[in-house]
N, C-alpha and C positions, 0 to 999 in steps of 0.2 A: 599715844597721841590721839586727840578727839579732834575729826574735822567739824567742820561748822555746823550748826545742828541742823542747818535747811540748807545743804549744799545742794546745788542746782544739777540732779543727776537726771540731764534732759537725755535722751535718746535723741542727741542732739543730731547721732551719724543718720536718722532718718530726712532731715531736713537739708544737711551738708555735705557727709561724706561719702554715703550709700546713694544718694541721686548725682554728687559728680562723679560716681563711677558710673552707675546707669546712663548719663549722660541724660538725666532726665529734670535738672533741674541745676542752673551753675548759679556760682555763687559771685555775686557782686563783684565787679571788680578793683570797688576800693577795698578789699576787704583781705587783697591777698598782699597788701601792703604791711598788715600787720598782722599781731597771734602768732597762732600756733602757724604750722604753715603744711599746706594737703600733702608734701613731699619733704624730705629734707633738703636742707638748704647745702650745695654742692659748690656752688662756686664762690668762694671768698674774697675772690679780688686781690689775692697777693701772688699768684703765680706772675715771675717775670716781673717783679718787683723787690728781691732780692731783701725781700723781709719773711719772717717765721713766724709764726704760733704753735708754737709747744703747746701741747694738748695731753694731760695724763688722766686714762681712764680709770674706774673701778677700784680706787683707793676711798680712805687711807690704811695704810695697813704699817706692820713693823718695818718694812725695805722702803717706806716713804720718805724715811729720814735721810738717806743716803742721797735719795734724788733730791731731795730740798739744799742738803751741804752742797750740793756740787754747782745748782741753779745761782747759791748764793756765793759762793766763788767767785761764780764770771757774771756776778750782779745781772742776770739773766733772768726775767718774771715772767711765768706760765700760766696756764686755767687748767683748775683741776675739778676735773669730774666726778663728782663724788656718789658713790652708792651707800646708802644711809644705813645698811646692817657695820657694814667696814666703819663709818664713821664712829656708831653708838660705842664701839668696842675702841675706836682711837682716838676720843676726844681730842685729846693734849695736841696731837701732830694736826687734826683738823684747825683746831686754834692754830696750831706754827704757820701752819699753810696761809693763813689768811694775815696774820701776824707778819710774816716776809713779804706781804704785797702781793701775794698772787690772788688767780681771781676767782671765788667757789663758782662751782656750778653745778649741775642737777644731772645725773646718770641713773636715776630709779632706785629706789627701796631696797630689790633685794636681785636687780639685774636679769629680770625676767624677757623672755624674745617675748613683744608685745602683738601677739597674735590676736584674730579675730576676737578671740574670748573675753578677749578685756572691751567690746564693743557692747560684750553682750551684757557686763558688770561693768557699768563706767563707775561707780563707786570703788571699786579695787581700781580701777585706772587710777583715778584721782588721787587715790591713798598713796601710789606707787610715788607720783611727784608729789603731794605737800610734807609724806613724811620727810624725805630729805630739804624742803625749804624752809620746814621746820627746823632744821639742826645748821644748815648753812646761813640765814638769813640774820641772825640776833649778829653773827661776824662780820657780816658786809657791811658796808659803807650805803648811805642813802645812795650814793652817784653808782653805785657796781650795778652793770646791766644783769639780768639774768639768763642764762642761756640754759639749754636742754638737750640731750644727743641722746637719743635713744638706745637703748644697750643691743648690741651686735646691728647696730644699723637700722633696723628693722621697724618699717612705719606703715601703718595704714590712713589714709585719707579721715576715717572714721576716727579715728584718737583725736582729732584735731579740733572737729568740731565739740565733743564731748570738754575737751582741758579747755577750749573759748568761751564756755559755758560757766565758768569758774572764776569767782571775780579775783581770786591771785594769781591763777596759773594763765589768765591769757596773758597776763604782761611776758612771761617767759618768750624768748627768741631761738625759734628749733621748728624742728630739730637740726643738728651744726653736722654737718657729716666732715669729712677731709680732703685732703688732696695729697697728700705722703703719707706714707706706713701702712697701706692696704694688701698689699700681698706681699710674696716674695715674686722674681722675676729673676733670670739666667741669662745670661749670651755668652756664648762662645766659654761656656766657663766660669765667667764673672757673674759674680752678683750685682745684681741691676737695679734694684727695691728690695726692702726688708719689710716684713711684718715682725713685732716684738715677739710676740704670742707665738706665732708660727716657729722664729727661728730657734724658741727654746726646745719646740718639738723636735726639732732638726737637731737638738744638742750643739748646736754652733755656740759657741761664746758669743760674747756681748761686742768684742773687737769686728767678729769677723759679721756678725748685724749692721753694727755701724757703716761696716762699708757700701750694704744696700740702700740706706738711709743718705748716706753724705751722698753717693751717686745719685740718689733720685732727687734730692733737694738741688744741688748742682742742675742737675737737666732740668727741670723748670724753675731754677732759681726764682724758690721761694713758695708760700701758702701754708696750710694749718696741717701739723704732721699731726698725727695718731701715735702714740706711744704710750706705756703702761706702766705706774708706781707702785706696783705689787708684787713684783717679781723678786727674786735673789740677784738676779742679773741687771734689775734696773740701773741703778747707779753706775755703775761701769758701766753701762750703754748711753747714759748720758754724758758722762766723763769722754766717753769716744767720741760723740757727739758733739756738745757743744762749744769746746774750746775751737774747733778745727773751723766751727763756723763763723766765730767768734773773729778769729785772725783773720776769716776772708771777708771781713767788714760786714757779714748780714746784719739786719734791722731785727730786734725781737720784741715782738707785741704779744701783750693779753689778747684775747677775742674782744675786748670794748672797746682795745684802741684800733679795730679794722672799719674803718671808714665806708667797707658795705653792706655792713651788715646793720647798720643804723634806719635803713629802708625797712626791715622788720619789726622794729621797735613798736609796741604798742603806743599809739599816741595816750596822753593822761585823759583825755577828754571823749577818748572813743567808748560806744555804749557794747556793751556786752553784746556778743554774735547772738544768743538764743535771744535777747531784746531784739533785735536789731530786722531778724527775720520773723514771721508768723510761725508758732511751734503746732506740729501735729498734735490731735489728742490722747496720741498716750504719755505726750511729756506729763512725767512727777517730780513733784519735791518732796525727796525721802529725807527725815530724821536719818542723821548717822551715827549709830552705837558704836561703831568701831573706834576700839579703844587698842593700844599697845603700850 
């Protein structure tokens, strides 16, 4: 894949994300209405609304299929986050995914924790989201919003202003963090929350996960669960999963049908962040070779 040959590779974090952490320089504040955004985005607006967002990381892979049969059973539609090496190797089930109505989304290249160092190479930043919106976007629908979650959570201020600099990646809405499936949790014995990942470490089955998951979604009936289509154990954790929520009347939405997170949405008419502010003098625009 070849980005754009004059991608806009501003050291935009001097201007954005390195002076709102210095606290030497904030950033407008119609500005945190849309883009990228200096923190992930935490609150969804479904908790105590007795609606879900299925949310599957880091596919697609061969165990993707199972979780698709089970979602299309109980006519149940997700967003799935996609990491672009897993895709390149699973076209067919990336077509299924979008094919059944669910919704792509953008989980990085090759699932890197996006540390400082991609501040210092925003060109590898960049490459990390368009190769994947490269592979999701010819399947979307004009109307599919875009969203982005960064892989293991992990954001810096300074990413943000670099991917607003980019005249495809500001439209992205991220990064989407969750509200269920973040750790495991005990009391008095019981499992209280599950993490997917976690509890295969734990060697628990996929039954006995389910019960941290239906528990935590129960106590704050409802918001955007974290869960993973890669596993062996996926499918029977959805199988545990969503029939049981299914019967107790919950709501399940994509991430486009949440109605707060439309406040992030790039307006069509807003001017690019490095426009918009005065750029320092070491912003360049580099030629990019980078080819895959």
């Amino acid at each position: 894949m070849r980005l754009s040959n004059f991608a806009l590779i501003a050291v935009a974090a001097a201007v954005l994300g390195s002076a709102a952490v210095a606290g030497e320089r904030a950033v407008p504040a119609q500005m945190e209405l849309a883009y990228f955004q200096k923190a992930s985005i935490f609150h969804s607006g479904l908790r105590d609304a007795h609606t879900i967002a299925l949310t599957f990381d880091d596919g697609p892979n061969a165990y993707t299929a199972r979780v698709l049969d089970v979602l299309k059973a109980n006519n149940v539609k997700a967003t799935f986050f996609i990491v672009g090496k897993m895709a390149q190797t699973h076209p067919a089930l990336l077509a299924r995914i979008a094919a059944e109505g669910h919704l792509l989304a953008n989980h990085s290249a090759s699932h890197p924790e996006l540390t400082g160092h991609f501040d210092n190479d925003p060109e590898t930043l960049i490459y990390q989201l368009r190769e994947v919106h490269d592979q999701i976007a010819p399947l979307m629908k004009q109307t599919d919003v875009l969203y982005f979650r960064a892989p293991y959570g992990y954001w810096r201020s300074a990413h943000a202003a670099i991917l607003n600099a980019d005249p495809v990646l500001r439209n992205y809405v991220g990064p989407i963090y969750w509200d269920i499936g973040g750790d495991i949790s005990m009391h008095d014995g019981y499992i209280m929350s599950s993490a997917d990942w976690d509890c295969w470490r734990h060697k628990w089955s996929a039954q006995v996960c389910a019960k941290g998951y239906l528990r935590e979604i129960r106590r704050v009936n409802g918001g955007v669960v974290l869960m993973h289509c890669i596993h062996a154990q996926s499918g029977d954790l959805v199988a545990s999963i969503v029939p049981a929520m299914v019967e107790e009347g919950y709501t399940f939405v994509r991430l486009d049908q949440n109605p707060e997170y439309k406040q992030y949405e790039t307006p069509p008419t807003a001017p690019v962040v490095a426009d918009a502010l005065p750029l320092p003098h070491n912003v360049r625009f580099i030629a990019s070779n980078r080819v895959k």
